[in-house]
C-alpha angles and dihedrals in degrees: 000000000000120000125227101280089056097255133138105270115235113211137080135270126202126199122189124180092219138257083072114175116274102162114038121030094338086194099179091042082051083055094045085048088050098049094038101060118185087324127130114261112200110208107216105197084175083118091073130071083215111024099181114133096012094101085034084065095045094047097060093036097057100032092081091045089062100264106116091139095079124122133181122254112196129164126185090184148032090241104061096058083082095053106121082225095053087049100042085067097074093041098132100005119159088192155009130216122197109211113207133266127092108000089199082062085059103049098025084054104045108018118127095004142119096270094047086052083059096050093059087044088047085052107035088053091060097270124142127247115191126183129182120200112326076011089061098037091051081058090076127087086222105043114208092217102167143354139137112283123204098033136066114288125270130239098227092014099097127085117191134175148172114290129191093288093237094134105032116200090020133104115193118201113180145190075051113160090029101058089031091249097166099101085054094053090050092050097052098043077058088057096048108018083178099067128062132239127233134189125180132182138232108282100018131091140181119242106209122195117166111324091332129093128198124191127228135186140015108329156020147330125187124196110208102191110177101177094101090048104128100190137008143162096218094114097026097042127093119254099253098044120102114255113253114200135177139216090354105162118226127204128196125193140174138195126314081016114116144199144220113222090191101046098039091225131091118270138201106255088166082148088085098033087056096049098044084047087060099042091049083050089058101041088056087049097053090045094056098056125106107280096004 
């Protein structure tokens, strides 16, 4: 993502498939913690229809990894993204975590809107903006709101729309592996060869900084790239045919594995791997001490 004068953001983007760890290691909170410092994290639950117990489990989740400055930020409604109360809640944030739920409810409720405003300026000032299932699919330019998981992909079953623009030629799909989403990305990399597909599993996340990627956690991520596609049926075919597609090129990482946006080929990162290693080494030291 580019701010408004056109220059390269700074800050980091996270991006968790959902069902991510909040009990036992939570690897990618302890990343969200890291990265996060001593700042404030607004939790933003606009993704649910009924939000209650969503910041609870945060709270709880994030308060023995160092955060206790967190607060909730959820709207019903667009206008009350303008309310001077709604607002006041990300004065002096240093990040913003999207919980799941529907990520149209994401983009269709702050989009364009003051908070949303808040959320670039949060970014491009080096924040961090983390989102977890619906949280990590709103980051996109093109939103993969909807299709069919566990079959080949169908010619008409697929709904996309525009997203917060966080993560610009990029469409996340998660819980990947777990719900068989595989037929929709690819669907949706036919629609938009462009643009690359990304799937991501429960538990895993992608940590993005500039035009690299690095994965984190206990799964999967998978790398649809459709520029090299020589021939599909996505735009000839009728609604209810499978999608055929050729030469589309598939990319499979796990953790510690990165990838290079620009480039469209994974990439060595080994600067993070290195630092959570050592921070892991010293967690387990200090647990192990009398009384610890």
């Amino acid at each position: 993502m580019r701010d408004g004068e056109g220059t390269q953001a700074t800050g980091t983007l996270i991006a968790i498939g959902g069902h991510e760890d909040k009990e036992g290691r939570r690897t990618i909170l302890r990343e969200v913690a890291r990265l996060l410092g001593k700042g404030r994290l607004v939790v933003a639950t606009v993704a649910s229809h009924e939000p209650e117990g969503y910041f609870d489990g945060y709270k709880r989740a994030f308060a023995d990894l160092g955060v206790t400055d967190l607060v909730e930020l959820y709207v019903k409604e667009r206008a009350q993204t303008a309310l001077p109360e709604t607002l006041r809640l990300m004065e002096g944030a240093r990040g913003v975590f999207f919980s799941g739920g529907d990520q149209l409810r994401i983009s269709s409720t702050l989009g364009d809107t003051p908070v949303a405003r808040r959320v670039m300026e949060i970014f491009a000032a080096g924040g961090l903006i983390a989102g977890t299932s619906a949280g990590a699919a709103a980051m996109s330019d093109t939103m993969l709101v909807k299709g069919s998981n566990a079959e080949s992909h169908r010619i008409g079953d697929l709904h996309m729309a525009p997203g917060l623009g966080l993560l610009p030629n990029v469409i996340v799909d998660q819980h990947f592996a777990e719900r068989g989403r595989i037929g929709r990305l690819l669907g949706a990399v036919a629609q938009n060869p462009r643009e690359l597909g990304v799937g991501i599993d429960e538990d895993t996340a992608i940590v993005v900084r500039g035009d690299r990627f690095e994965v984190i956690g206990a799964g999967g991520v998978y790398v649809v790239d459709g520029a090299g596609v020589t021939h599909s049926n996505i735009a000839e075919a009728a609604p209810q045919r499978a999608l055929s597609m050729f030469d589309v090129r598939l990319h499979v990482l796990g953790d510690g594995d990165s990838f290079d946006l620009a480039r469209r080929r994974p990439a060595d990162m080994p600067e993070m791997r290195e630092t959570r290693a050592l921070e892991a080494d010293a967690a387990g030291e200090r647990g192990a001490q009398p009384g610890g």
